[in-house]
KEFI-907946 format. One line per 5 residues: number of its first residue (from 0); their letters; for each residue x, y negated, z negated of C-alpha. Coordinates in steps of 0.001 Angstrom, whole numbers, plus 500000, padded with zeros to 6 digits. Layout:
BEGIN
NUM = A = X:Y:Z ~ ...
This chain:
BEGIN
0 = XXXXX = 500000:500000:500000 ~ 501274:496718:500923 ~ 499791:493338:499983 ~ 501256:490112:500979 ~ 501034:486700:498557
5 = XXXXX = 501383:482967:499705 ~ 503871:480733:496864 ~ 503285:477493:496618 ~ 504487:476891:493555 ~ 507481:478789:491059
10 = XXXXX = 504959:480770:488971 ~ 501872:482188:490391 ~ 499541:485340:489149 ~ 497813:487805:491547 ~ 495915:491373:491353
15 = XXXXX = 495740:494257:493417 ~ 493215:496577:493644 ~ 493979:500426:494967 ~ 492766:503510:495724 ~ 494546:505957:493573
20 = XXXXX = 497469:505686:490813 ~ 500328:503616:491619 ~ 503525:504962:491292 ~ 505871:502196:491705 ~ 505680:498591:492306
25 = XXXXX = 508407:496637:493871 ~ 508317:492542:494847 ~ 510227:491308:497519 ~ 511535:494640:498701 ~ 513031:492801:501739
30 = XXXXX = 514217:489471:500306 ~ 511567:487405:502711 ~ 511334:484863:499521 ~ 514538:482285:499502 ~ 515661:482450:495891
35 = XXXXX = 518892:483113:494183 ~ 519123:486931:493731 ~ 519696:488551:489881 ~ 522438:490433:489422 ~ 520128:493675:489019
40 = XXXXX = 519163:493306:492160 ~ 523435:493512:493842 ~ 525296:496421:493921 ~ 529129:496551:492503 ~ 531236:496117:495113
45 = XXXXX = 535182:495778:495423 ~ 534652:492273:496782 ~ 533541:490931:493769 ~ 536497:492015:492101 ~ 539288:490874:494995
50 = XXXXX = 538238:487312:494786 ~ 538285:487261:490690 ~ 539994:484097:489284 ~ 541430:486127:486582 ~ 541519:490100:485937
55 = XXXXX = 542976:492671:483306 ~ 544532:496046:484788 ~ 544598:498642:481953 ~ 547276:501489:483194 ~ 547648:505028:481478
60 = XXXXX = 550198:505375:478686 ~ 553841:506685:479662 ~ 552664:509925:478714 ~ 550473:510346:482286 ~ 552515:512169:484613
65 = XXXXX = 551505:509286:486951 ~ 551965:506471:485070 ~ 555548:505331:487340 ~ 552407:505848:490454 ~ 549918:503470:489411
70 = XXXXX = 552794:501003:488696 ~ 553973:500759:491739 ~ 550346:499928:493082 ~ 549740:497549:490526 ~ 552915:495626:491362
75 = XXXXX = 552323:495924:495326 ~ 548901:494474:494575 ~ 549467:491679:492303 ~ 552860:490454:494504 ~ 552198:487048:495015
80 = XXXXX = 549434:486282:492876 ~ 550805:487628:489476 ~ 549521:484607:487756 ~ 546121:485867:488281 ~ 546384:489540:486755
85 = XXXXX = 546949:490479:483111 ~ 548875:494186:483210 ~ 548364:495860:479778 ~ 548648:499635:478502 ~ 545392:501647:477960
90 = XXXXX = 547216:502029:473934 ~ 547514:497911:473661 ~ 543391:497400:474756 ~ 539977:499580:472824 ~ 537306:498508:474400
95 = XXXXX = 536412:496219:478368 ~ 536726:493124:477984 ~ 533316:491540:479202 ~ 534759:488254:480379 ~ 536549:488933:483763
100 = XXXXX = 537464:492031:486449 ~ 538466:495183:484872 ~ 540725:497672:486641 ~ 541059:501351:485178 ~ 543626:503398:486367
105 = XXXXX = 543916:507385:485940 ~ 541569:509935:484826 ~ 542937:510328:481939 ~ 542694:506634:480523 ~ 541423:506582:477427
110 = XXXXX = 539068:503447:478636 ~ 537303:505590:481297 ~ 534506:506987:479078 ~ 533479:503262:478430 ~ 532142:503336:482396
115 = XXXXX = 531242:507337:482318 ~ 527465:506539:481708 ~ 527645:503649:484753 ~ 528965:506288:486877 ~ 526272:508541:486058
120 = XXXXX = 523636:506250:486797 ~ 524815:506510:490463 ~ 524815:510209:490744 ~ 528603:510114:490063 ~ 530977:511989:487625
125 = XXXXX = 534302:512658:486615 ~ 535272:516449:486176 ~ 538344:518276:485230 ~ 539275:519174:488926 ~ 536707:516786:491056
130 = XXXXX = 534858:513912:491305 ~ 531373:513716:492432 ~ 530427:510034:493983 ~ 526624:509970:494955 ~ 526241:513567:494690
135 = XXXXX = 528697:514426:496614 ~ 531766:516472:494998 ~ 535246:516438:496218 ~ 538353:518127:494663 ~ 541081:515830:493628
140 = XXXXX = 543613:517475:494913 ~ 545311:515454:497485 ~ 542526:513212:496960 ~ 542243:509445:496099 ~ 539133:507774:494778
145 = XXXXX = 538009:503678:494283 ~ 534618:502705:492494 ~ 533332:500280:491237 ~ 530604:499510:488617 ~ 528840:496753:486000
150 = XXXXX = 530740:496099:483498 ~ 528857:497537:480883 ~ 528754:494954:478288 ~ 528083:492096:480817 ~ 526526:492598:484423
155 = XXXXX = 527830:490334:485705 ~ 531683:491410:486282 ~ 532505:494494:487655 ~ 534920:497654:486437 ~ 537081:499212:489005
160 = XXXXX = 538421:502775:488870 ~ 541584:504416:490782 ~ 542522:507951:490503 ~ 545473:508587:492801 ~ 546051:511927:493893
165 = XXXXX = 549049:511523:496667 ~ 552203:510161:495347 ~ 553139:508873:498874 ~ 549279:507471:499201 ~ 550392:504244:497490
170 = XXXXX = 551600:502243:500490 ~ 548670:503133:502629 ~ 546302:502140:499628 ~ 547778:498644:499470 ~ 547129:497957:503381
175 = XXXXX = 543708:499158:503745 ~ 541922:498918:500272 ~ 541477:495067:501197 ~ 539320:496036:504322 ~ 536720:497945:502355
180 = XXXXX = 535566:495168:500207 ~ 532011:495599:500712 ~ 531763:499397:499286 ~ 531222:500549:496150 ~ 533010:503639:496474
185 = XXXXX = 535442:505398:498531 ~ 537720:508348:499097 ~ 540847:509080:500675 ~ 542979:512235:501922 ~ 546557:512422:502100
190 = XXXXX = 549354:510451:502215 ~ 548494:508060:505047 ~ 545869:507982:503219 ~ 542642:508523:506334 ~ 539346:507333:504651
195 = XXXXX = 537008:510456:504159 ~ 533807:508906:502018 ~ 532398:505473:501374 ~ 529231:503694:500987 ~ 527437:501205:498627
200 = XXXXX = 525851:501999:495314 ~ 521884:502150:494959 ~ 520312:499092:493855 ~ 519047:500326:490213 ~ 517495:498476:487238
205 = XXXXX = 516530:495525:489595 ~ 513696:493246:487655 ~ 511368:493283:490304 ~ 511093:496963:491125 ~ 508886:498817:488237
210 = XXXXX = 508426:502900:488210 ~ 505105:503976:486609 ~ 505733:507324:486787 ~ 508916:509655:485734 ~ 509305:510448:489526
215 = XXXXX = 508837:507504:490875 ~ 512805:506700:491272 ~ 513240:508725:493893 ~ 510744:506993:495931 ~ 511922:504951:498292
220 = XXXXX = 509292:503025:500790 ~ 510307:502832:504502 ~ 510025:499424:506259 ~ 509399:499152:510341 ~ 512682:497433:510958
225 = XXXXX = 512505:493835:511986 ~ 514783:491814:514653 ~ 516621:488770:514202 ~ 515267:485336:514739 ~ 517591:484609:517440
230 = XXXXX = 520500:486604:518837 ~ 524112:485231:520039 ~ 525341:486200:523622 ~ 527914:488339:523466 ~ 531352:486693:523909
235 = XXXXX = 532539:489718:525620 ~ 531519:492220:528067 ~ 532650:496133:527305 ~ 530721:496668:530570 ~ 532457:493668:532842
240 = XXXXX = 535917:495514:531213 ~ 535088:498939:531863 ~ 533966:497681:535715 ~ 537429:496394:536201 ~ 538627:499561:535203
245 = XXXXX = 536479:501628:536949 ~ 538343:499573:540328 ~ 541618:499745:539126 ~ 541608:503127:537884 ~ 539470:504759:541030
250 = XXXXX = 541048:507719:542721 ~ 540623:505480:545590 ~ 543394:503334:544205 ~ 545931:506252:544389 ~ 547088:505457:540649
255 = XXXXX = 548813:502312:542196 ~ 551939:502901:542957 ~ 554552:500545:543936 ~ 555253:500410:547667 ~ 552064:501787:548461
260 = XXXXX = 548986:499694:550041 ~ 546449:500613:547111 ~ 548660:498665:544958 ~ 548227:495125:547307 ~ 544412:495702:546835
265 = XXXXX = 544717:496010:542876 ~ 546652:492727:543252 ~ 544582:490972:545933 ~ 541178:492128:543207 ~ 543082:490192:539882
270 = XXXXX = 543970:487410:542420 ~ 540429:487147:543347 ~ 539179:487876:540184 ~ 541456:484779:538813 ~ 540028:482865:541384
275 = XXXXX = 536187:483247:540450 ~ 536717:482767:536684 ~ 538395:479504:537249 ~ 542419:479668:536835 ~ 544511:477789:539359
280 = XXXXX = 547409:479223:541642 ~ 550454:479564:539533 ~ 553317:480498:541487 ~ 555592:477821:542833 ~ 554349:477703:545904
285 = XXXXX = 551174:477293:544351 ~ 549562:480428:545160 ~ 548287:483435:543541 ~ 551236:485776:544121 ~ 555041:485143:543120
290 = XXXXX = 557473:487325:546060 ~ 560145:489494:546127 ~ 561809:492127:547120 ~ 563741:494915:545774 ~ 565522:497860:547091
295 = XXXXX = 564779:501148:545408 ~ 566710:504885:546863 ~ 564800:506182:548851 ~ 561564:503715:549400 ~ 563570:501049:550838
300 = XXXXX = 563047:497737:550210 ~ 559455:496840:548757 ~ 557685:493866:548389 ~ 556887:493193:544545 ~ 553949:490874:543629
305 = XXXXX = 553390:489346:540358 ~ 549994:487589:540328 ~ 549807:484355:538676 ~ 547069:481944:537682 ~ 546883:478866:534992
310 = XXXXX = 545030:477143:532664 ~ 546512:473117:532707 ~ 547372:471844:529416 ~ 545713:468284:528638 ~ 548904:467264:526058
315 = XXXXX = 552192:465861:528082 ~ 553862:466606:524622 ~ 553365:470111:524351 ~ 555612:470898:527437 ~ 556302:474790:526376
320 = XXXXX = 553436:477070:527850 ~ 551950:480297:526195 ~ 551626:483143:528789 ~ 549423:485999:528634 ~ 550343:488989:530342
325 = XXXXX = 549582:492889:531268 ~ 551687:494670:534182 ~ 549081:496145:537063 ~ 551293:498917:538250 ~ 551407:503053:537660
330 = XXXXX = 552735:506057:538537 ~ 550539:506625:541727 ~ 551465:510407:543078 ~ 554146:510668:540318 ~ 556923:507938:540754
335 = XXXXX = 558943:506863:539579 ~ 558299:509021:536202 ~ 556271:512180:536273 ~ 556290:515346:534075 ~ 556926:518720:535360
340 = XXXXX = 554181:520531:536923 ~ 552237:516696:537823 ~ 554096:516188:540985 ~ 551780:515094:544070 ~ 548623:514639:541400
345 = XXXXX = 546926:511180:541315 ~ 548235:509298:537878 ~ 545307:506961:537584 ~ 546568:505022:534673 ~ 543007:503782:532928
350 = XXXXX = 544971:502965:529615 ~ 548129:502224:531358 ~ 547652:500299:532338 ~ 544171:499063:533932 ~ 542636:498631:530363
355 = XXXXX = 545282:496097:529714 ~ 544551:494201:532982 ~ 540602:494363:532398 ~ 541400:492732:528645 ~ 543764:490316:529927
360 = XXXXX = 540874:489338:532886 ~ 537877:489046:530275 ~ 539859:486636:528562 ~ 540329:484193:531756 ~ 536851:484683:532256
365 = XXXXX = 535947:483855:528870 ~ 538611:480723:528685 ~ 538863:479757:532565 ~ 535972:477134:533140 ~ 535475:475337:529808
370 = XXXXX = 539077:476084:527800 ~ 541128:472477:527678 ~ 544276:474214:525898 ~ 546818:471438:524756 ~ 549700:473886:525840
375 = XXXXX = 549443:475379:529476 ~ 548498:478661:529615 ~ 549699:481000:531901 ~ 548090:484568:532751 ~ 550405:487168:534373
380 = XXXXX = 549285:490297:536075 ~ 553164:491747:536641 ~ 554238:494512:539483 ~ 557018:497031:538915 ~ 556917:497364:534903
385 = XXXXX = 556815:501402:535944 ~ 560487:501140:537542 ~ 561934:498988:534899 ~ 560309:495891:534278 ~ 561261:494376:537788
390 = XXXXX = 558280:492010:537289 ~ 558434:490195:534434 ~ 562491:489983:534500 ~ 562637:488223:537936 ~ 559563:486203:536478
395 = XXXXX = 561161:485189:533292 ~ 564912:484582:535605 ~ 563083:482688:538312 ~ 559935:480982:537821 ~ 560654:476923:538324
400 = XXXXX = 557481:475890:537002 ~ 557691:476868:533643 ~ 561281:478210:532785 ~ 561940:480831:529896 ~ 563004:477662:527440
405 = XXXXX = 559519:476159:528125 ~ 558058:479600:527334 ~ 555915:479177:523746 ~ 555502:482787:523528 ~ 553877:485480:525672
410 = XXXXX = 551545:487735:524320 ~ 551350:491320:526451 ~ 548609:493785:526413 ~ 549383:497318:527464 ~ 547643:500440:526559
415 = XXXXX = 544974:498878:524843 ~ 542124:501442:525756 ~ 541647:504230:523296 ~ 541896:502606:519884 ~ 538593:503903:518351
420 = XXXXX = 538338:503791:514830 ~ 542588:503257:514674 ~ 543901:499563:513642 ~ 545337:498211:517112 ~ 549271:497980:516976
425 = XXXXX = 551368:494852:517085 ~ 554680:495882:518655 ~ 557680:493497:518249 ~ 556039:491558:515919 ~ 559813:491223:514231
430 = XXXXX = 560657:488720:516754 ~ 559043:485658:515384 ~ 558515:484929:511579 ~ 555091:483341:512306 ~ 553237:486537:513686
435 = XXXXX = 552853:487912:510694 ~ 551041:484659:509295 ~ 549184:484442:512520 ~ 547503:488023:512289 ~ 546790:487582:509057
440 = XXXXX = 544709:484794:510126 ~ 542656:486600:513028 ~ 542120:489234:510248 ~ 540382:486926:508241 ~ 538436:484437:511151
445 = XXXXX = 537516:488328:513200 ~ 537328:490621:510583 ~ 539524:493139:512956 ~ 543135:494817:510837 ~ 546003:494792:512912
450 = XXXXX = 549376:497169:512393 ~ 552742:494731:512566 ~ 555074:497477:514060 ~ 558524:495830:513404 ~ 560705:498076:515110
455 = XXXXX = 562861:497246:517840 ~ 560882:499215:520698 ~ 561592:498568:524671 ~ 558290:499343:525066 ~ 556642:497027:527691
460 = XXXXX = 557121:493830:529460 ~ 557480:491265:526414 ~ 560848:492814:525761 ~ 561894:490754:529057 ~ 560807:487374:527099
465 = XXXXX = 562439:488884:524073 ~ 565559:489176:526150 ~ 565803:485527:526631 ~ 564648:484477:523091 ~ 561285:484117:523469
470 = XXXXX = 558450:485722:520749 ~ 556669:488326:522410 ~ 554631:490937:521301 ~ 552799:493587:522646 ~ 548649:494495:521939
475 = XXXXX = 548965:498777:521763 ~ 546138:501182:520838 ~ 548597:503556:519907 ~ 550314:506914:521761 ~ 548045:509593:523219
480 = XXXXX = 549373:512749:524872 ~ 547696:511453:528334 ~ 550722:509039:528357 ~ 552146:509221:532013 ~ 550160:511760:532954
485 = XXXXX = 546633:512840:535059 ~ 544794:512998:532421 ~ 545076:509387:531793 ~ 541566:508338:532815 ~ 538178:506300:532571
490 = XXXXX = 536389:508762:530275 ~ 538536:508309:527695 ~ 538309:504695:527693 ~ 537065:503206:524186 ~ 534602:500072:525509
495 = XXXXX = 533974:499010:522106 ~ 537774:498658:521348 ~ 538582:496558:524190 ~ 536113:494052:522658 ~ 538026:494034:519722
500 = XXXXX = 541689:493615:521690 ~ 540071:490500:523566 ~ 538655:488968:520389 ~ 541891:488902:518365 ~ 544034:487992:522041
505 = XXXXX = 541384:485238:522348 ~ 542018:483639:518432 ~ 545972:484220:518647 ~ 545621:482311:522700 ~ 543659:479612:521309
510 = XXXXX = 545932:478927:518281 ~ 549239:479113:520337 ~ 547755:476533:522703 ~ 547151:473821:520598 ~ 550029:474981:518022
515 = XXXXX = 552591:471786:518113 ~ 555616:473420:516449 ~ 557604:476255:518334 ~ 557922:479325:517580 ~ 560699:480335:515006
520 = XXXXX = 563013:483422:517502 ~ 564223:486021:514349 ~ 564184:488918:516997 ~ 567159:490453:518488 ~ 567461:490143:522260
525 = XXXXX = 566981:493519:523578 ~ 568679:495441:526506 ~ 565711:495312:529330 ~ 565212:498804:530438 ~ 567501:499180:533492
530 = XXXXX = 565741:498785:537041 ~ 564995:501747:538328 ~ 566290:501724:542095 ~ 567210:505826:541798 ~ 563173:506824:542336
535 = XXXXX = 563272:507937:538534 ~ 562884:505690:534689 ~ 566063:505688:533350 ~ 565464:507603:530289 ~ 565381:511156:528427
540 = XXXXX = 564426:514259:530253 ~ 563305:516670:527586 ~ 560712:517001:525417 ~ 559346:517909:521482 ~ 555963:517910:521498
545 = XXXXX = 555655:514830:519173 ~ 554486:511793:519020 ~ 555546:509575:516492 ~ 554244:506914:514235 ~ 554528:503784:514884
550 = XXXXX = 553234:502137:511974 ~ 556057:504259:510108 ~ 558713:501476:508786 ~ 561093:503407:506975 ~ 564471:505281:507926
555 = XXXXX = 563420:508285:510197 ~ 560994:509159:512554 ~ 557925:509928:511236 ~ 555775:512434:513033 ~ 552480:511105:514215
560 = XXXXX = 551059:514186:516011 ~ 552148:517636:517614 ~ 551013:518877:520508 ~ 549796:522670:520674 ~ 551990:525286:521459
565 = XXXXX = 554846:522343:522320 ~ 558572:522892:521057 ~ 557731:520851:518347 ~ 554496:523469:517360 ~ 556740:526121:518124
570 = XXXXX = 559935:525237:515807 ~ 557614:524669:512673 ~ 556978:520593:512860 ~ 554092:518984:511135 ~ 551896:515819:511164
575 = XXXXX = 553912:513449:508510 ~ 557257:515293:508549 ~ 559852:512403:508595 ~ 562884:513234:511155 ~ 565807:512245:509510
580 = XXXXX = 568981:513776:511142 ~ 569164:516032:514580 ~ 572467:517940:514834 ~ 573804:516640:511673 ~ 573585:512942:513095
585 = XXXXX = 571197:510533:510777 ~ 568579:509052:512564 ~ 568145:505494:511329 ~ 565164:504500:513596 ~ 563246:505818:516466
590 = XXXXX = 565129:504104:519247 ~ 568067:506232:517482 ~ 565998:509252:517959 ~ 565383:508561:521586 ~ 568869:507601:522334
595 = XXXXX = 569772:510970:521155 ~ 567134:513131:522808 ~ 568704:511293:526038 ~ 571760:513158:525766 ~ 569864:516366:525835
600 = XXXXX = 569189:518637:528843 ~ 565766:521079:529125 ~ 566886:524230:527267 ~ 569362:522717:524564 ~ 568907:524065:521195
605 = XXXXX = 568746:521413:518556 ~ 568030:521240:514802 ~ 566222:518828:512907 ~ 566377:518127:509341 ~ 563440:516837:508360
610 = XXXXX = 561549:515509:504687 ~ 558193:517044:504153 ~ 556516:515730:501013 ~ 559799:515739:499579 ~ 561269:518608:500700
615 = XXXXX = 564540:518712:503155 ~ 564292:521435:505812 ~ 566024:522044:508548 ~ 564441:523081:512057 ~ 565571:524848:515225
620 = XXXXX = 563749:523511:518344 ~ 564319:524405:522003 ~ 563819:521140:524185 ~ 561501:521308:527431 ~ 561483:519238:529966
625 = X = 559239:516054:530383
């Protein structure tokens, strides 16, 4: 039964009349009145406690076996702000303190059974070997759990509750917890540690919700959903993106591969493309297409075209230009990189790299007509990045208009298409001390994490800015085991990811242009892969099986995935094993690791000595070739 009341004034009576026995009443189920909300009526959530002016953390005595564990959270946490935290022992404190954020660490803190009967109330419990969280019981065993609940003694501040149960889950803890504000609980697995449960408490006790009978609180009404009073447009199009791939990425287009005609039409679509959304002709001659040629073994001399359009900046002062960038170009039929067994198959590339391409083309659409950027910007779609980064090292050596020292910075999308529910990368974001400011920022304004990979990777075509001491970085979705092969194509695409590359490109674009300071250069000027003019990517020939993690920052080579039935499968490796020497030589990073594999034939026997949880073991793996 439903009844609805006109208010004209703060207090006002009225009486129902039904047809059998009520067994709950509830007022303003859907918030349609505009009031200020009790307390009753909010669920805890972590939010509440990250933006506390001032909170007590009560760790286990030295006694827990984890005590060292929670202290190194505690201090990762606080860093920075340790003027808002009060860090006491669970012997020093008796009771919660009822006038600010509480933080409980360990199951076996004494000051746990002070929030036991909170927990409760939301189907929740704390056992000897699990903890149930909405009815729902996990073993703690390699598992870490987060609530939150009232603060018994006064509603309104909250009690938080960690119980850690992978002593290398700490670092992982410190970068995601932030991102889950709005939950009330939450569970992880493992050391990385992956997310496995969360959701947001019940609202329970609320004043304006009344059970009548002892089973009335599990009734909950259903509501025909409503829509929004108005609806924004959509700054981006998934479907415009996933058209361009579609194109780019066709059989038709013979995976584009330098020298051959199917590449001219990708590069005659992007100049088109530029055209329509609104940039100008960038190239010196002011066209669409900057020329050259370069001679590769057996192809010949080809024609390379990097295709160039502009958006004018409006401020004389701000004479260095931002350019955006993603390299057009792939493997076609297999050159000049392709894995045995692939020769003669059509590499269509729809992560590498036509999802880069359709990101970099949404954002000239979105920016082309109405963007008045103080800087000039400059988008980029560069040829040859396949064979060395031909491209974007005769751009960066050559082009008149804009030199490399009036380059602000260039910011380079490749294989941006299958990020999912990963946080998108940020290679080489080492190279200027403001990037890590500057994605902290499009966190916060877009709500979208992003990994700062600081390792020195040749990756992609920034590392020809990098060369001549400009910031780059590259946008990445991460490694997949498609990478330079077939099976690199559309289907696999994640739409809904590419809208989140193009948002954060579009907020780290519009601050660059109107930024008036340059860029502070901390990076080291890399060695630009090596243009390929012998038909094959200077590089290594064998293969493990593994693909490593890039987020990993420590010494090593951490192991991100194995392939099935791969050396790597075969010799014993595992997800999270950290490489640290092969053949008895340490491995310091993984540019060390792929130096090494370089001097490596298919066949070679090698051993690895890797950590696993802890554990040194050593590994004997037979290398295969690419």
């Amino acid at each position: 039964h439903r009844e609805i009341f006109q208010l004209k004034d703060r207090l006002a009576k009225f009486s129902i009349k039904v047809g059998m026995e009520p067994q709950k009443i509830l007022i303003d189920p859907q918030f349609d009145v505009f009031r200020k909300l009790d307390s009753r009526e909010i669920p805890p959530a972590f939010t509440k406690a990250y933006g506390a002016e001032k909170s007590i953390m009560i760790l286990p005595n030295n006694s827990d076996p984890k005590s060292n564990l929670y202290k190194e959270f505690v201090e990762g946490w606080i860093s920075g702000k340790e003027d808002q935290f009060e860090i006491v022992s669970e012997n020093e404190i008796s009771d919660l303190p009822k006038d600010k954020t509480v933080w409980v660490f360990g199951e076996n803190n004494n000051l746990l059974n002070k929030i036991s009967d909170e927990l409760k109330t939301y189907n929740s419990e704390i056992q000897s070997d699990s903890i149930t969280l909405n009815g729902k019981t996990i073993s703690k065993n390699n598992n870490t759990f987060f609530t939150a609940v009232n603060n018994p003694q006064n509603i309104e501040e909250v009690v938080l509750f960690l119980s850690i149960g992978n002593d290398q889950a700490v670092p992982g803890l410190l970068r995601k917890l932030p991102h889950y504000g709005k939950y009330s609980y939450l569970a992880f697995e493992g050391d990385e540690p992956t997310n496995t449960e969360k959701g947001q408490w019940a609202v329970i006790g609320s004043p304006l919700v009344k059970s009548l009978t002892e089973d009335a609180n599990s009734i909950e009404p259903k509501f025909e959903p409503r829509k929004a009073l108005a609806e924004l447009a959509p700054v981006f199009s998934s479907k415009r993106m996933m058209e361009h791939i579609s194109y780019l990425a066709s059989n038709d287009m013979k995976g584009r591969e330098l020298g051959l005609p199917e590449l001219d039409k990708a590069a005659d679509y992007i100049a088109t493309k530029f055209e329509e959304y609104g940039l100008l002709p960038g190239s010196d001659n002011n066209k669409y297409f900057q020329t050259f040629e370069k001679a590769f073994h057996g192809k010949g001399n080809l024609a390379i075209k990097n295709v160039i359009g502009i958006i004018p900046g409006t401020n004389e002062n701000l004479k260095e230009a931002v350019v955006i960038s993603a390299h057009y170009d792939h493997l076609g039929l297999g050159w000049p990189d392709v894995r045995k067994g692939n020769e003669g198959m059509i590499h269509n590339g729809a992560d590498d790299n036509a999802s880069g391409v359709s990101v970099m083309l949404e954002l000239a659409q979105s920016l082309g007509k109405s963007f008045k950027p103080g800087r000039t910007i400059i988008f980029v779609a560069f040829s040859g990045e396949e064979a060395g980064l031909v491209g974007s090292k005769y751009f960066v050596e050559n082009y008149k208009k804009f030199p490399s020292d009036k380059i602000l910075a260039n910011l380079n999308f490749d294989t941006v298409g299958r990020l999912f529910e990963n946080k998108m990368m940020i290679i080489n974001s080492n190279t200027a001390r403001e990037w890590k400011f500057i994605f902290m920022g499009t966190e916060y304004t877009t709500g979208i994490p992003a990994e700062l990979i600081t390792q020195d990777l040749d990756a992609s075509d920034q590392v020809s800015f990098i060369d001549k001491g400009i910031p780059a970085v590259q946008f990445f979705s991460g490694p997949n085991e498609d990478y330079h092969k077939p099976g690199d194509t559309i289907d696999k695409i994640d739409a809904d990811g590419l809208v989140k590359f193009a948002t954060v490109g579009k907020e780290v674009l519009q601050y660059l242009a109107d930024r008036e300071d340059l860029m502070n250069f901390i990076g080291e000027k890399s060695k630009v892969k090596s243009e390929n003019t012998e038909g094959a990517k200077e590089g290594r020939r064998v293969s493990t099986g593994t693909m490593p993690d890039f987020a990993y920052s420590g010494e090593g080579v951490k192991v991100g995935a194995v392939s099935d039935d791969s050396p790597g499968a075969k010799a014993g490796l595992l997800k999270g094993d950290i490489i640290k020497k092969l053949d008895g030589k340490e491995i310091k990073s993984l540019k060390d690791y792929s130096d090494m594999l370089k001097e490596h034939s298919p066949g070679d026997e090698i051993t690895l000595e890797i950590d696993r949880n802890g554990e040194i073991k050593n590994l004997k793996l037979i290398l295969t070739e690419r």
